[in-house]
C-alpha positions in Angstrom: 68.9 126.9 42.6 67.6 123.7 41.2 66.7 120.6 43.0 68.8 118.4 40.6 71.5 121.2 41.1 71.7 120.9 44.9 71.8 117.4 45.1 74.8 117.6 42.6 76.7 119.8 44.7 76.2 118.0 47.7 77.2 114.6 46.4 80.3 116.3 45.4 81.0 118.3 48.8 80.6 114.2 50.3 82.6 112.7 47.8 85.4 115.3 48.9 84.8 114.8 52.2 84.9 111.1 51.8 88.6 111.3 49.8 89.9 113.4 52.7 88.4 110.5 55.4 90.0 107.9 53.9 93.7 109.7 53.7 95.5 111.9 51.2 97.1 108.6 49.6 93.6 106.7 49.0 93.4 108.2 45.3 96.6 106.9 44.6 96.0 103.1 45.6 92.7 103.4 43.2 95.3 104.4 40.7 97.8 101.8 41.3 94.8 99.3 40.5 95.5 100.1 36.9 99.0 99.1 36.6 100.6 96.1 35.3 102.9 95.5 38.8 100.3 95.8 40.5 98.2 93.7 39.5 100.8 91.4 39.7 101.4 91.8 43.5 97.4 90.9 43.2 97.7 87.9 42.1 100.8 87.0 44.2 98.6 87.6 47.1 95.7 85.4 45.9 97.8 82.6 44.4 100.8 82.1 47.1 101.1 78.2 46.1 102.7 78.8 43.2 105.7 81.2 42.2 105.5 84.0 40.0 108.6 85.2 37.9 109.6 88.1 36.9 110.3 88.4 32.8 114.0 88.5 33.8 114.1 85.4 35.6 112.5 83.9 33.4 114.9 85.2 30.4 118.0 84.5 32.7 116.5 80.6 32.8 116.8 80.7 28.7 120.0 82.3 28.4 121.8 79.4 31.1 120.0 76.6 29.0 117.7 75.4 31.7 115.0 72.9 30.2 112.2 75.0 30.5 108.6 74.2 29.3 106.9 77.7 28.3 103.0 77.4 28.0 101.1 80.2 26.3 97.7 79.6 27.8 96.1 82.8 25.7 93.5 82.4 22.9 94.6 81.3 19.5 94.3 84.5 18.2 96.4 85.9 20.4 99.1 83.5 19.8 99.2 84.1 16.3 100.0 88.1 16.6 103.2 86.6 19.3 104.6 84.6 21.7 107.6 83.7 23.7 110.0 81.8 21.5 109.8 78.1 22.4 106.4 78.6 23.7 103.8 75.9 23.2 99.7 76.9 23.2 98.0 74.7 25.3 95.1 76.4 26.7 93.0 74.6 29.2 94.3 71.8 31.9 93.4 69.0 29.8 95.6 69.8 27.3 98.6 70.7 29.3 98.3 67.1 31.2 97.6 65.4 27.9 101.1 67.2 26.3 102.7 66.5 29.7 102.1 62.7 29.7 103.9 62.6 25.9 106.4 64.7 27.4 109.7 62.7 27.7 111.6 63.8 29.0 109.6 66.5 31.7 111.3 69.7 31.6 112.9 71.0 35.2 110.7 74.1 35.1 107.3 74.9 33.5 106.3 78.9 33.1 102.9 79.4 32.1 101.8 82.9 31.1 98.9 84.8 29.4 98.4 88.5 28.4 99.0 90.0 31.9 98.9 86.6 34.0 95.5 86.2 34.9 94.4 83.8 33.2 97.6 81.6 33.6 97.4 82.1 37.3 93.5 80.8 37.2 94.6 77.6 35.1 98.0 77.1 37.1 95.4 76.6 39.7 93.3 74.1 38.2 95.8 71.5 38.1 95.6 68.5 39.6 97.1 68.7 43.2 99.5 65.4 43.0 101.0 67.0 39.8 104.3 66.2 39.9 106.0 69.4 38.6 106.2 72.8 39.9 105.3 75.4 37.4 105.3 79.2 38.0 103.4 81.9 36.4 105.1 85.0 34.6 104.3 87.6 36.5 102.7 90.5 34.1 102.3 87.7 31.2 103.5 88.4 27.7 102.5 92.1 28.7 105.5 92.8 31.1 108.0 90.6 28.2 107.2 93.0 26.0 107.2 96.0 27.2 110.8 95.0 28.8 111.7 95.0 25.1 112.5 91.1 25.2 112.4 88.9 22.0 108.9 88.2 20.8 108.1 86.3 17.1 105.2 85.9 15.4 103.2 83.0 13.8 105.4 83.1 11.1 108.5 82.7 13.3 109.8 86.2 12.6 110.6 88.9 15.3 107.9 90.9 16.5 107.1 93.7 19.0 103.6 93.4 18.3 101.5 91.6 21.3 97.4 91.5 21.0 96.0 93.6 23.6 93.4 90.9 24.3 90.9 93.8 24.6 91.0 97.4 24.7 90.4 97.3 28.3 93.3 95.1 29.3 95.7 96.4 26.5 96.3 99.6 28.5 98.8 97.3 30.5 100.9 97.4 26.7 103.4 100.0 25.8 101.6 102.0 22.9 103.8 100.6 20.5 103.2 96.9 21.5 99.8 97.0 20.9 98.5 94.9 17.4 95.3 97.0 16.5 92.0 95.0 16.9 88.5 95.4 16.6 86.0 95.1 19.1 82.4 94.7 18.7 
């Protein structure tokens, strides 16, 4: 046998050995990495200041009438494909305290989201810390609306299902028939 060929077949035999050390369920938590709830429960964990709701609290908000302030925080392009009806794009801090200041008057509850609520959760906390509203993120982002089949409408105000992926990487969180096709370099 080969040199190359042993060393092969001895990184395996300690990889294996390695998966049975940590536990029969360690392969599964790798897996669970690469869902969209659980990166959610991620970024509960790393951002516990703020809340994080759940698509259908956030629909059951709509539905009673509660002023609510929805603030797509995604890139423009991403916008454009769909959004959250009533959502307003405001996409760095500035902005959002500028709109808030003209804001009259301030809505009881502000939801900001992205594609799968990272980036909302990293701007949520940027804000100022004497900012006088509470905001919460949407846990899962426009991702998790979507795929619970919720209302969605383009740039052209008509109803979509379509949501951009953001990348091909992070549009695996999308239900295949969610995704708007883009190119990547």
């Amino acid at each position: 046998m080969r040199p190359q060929a042993i060393l092969i077949v001895a990184g395996l035999f300690l990889f294996g050995i390695l998966l049975i050390a940590l536990g029969p369920g360690s392969y599964r938590k790798v897996g669970d990495i690469q869902t969209l709830e659980a990166q959610s429960e991620s970024l509960r964990s790393e951002y516990p200041e703020f809340e994080h709701l759940r698509p259908a609290t956030l629909a059951a908000l709509l539905d009673r009438n509660v002023d609510v302030l929805i603030i797509d925080v995604r890139r423009t392009e991403e916008f454009q494909v769909s959004r959250i009806p009533g959502a307003v794009h405001l996409d760095t801090s500035d902005k959002i305290s500028r709109y808030l200041t003209t804001a009259a008057p301030l809505p009881e509850v502000i939801v900001f989201y992205s594609a799968s609520g990272v980036r909302a959760a990293k701007l949520l906390s940027e804000m100022p810390e004497k900012w006088p509203l509470s905001a919460a993120n949407l846990a899962g982002g426009i991702f998790a609306w979507a795929n619970e089949g919720r209302l969605l409408i383009n740039d052209s105000e008509e109803e979509t299902r379509q949501v951009h992926p953001e990348s091909r990487f992070h549009g695996r969180f999308l239900a295949p028939e969610n995704r708007f096709p883009i190119e990547e370099e």
